[in-house]
C-alpha positions in Angstrom: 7.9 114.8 -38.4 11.2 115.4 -36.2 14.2 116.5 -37.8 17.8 114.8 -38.0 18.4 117.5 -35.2 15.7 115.9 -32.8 16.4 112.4 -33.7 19.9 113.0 -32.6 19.3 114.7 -29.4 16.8 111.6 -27.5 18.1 109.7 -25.3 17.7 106.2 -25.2 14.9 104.5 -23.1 16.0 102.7 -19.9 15.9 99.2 -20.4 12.7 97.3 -18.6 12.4 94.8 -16.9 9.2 93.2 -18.4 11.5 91.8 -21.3 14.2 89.9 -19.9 16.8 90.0 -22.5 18.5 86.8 -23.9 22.0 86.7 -24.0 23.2 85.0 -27.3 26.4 82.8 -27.0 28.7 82.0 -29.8 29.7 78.7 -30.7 32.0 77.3 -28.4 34.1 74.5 -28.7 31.3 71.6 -27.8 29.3 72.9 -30.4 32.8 72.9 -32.7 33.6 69.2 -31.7 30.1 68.3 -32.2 29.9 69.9 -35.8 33.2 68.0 -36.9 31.7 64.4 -35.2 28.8 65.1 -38.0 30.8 65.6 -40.7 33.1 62.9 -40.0 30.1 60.3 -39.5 28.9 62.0 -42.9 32.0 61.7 -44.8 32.4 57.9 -43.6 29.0 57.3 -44.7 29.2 58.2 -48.2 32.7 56.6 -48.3 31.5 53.2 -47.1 28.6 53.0 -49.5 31.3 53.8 -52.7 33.9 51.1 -51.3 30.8 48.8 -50.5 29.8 49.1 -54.6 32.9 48.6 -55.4 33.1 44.8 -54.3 33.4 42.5 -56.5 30.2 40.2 -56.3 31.4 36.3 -55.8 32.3 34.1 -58.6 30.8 37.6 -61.1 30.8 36.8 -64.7 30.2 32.7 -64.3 27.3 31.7 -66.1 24.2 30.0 -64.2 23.7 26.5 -64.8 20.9 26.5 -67.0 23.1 28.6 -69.3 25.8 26.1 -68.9 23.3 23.5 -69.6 22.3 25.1 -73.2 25.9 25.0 -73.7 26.8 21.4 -73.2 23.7 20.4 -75.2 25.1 22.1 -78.4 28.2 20.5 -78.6 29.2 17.6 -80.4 29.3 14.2 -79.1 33.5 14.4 -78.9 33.2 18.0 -77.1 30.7 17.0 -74.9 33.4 14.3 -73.9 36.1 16.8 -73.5 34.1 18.9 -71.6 33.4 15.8 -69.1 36.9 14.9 -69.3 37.9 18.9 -68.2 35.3 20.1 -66.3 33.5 18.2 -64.6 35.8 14.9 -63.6 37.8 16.8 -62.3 35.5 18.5 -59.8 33.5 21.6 -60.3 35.6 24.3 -58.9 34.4 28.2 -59.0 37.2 30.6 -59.7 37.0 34.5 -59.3 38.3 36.0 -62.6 41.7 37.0 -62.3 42.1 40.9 -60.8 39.1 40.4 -58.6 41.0 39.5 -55.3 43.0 42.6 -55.7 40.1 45.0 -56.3 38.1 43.2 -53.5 41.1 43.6 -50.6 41.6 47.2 -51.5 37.9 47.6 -51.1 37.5 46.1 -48.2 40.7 47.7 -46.9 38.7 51.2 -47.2 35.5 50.0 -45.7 38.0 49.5 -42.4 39.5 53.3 -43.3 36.0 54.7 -43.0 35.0 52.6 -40.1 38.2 53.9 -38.1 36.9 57.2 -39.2 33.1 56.8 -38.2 34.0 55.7 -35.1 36.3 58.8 -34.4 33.3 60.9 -35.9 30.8 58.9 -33.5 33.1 59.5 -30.6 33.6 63.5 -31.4 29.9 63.9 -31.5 29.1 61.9 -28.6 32.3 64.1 -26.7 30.5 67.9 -28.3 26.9 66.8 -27.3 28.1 65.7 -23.5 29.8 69.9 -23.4 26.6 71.2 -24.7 24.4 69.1 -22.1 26.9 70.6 -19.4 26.5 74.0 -20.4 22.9 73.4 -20.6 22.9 72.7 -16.7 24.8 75.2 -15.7 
């Protein structure tokens, strides 16, 4: 076994040429712009799927018409003519509950936030992958 001494005093071997060696490059800036593209399109992704749950269904909370039906049949004869008189001769009009408009423009106002910024994320990935591809070449 060689001593501290011995180890110290070899020289290194010359390098051969039977084992090409491979240079390692950092990241550079397509592989930057690329890496922020991703994130973007990941981030707009999980954004449009918590503004998409967040729309209020149409007409939500009206009651089907069978329901409706069991309704109308339990009321008395004079209520059953009221509710003719207030309901339906009138003509049958679906209303949103109130607040729903509201909660429904601001949701779809942030699905066009997150399209903006998928598209930007889209084009920043599209932009890093065309730089790596050109480095590739050269």
């Amino acid at each position: 076994m060689p001593t501290m001494r011995e180890v110290q005093l070899l020289c290194p071997a010359p390098a051969s040429d039977a084992a090409p060696t491979v240079e390692k490059t950092a990241w550079g800036t397509p592989e930057r712009v690329l890496a922020l593209g991703l994130v973007l399109l990941l981030l707009a992704a999980i954004a449009a799927a918590i503004f998409y749950s967040q729309i209020p269904k149409p007409f939500a909370g009206l009651s089907s018409p069978e329901i409706e039906r069991q309704r109308v049949e339990r009321l008395s004869t004079m209520k059953t003519i009221l509710y003719f008189r207030q309901v339906i001769l009138p003509g049958i009009e679906l209303h949103d509950r109130p607040g729903l408009e509201g909660r429904r423009s601001s949701a779809y106002l942030g699905l066009s936030v997150t399209a903006v910024l998928g598209a930007i994320g889209l084009l920043l990935a599209a932009i890093g992958g065309m730089g790596i591809m050109r480095r590739l070449k050269e």
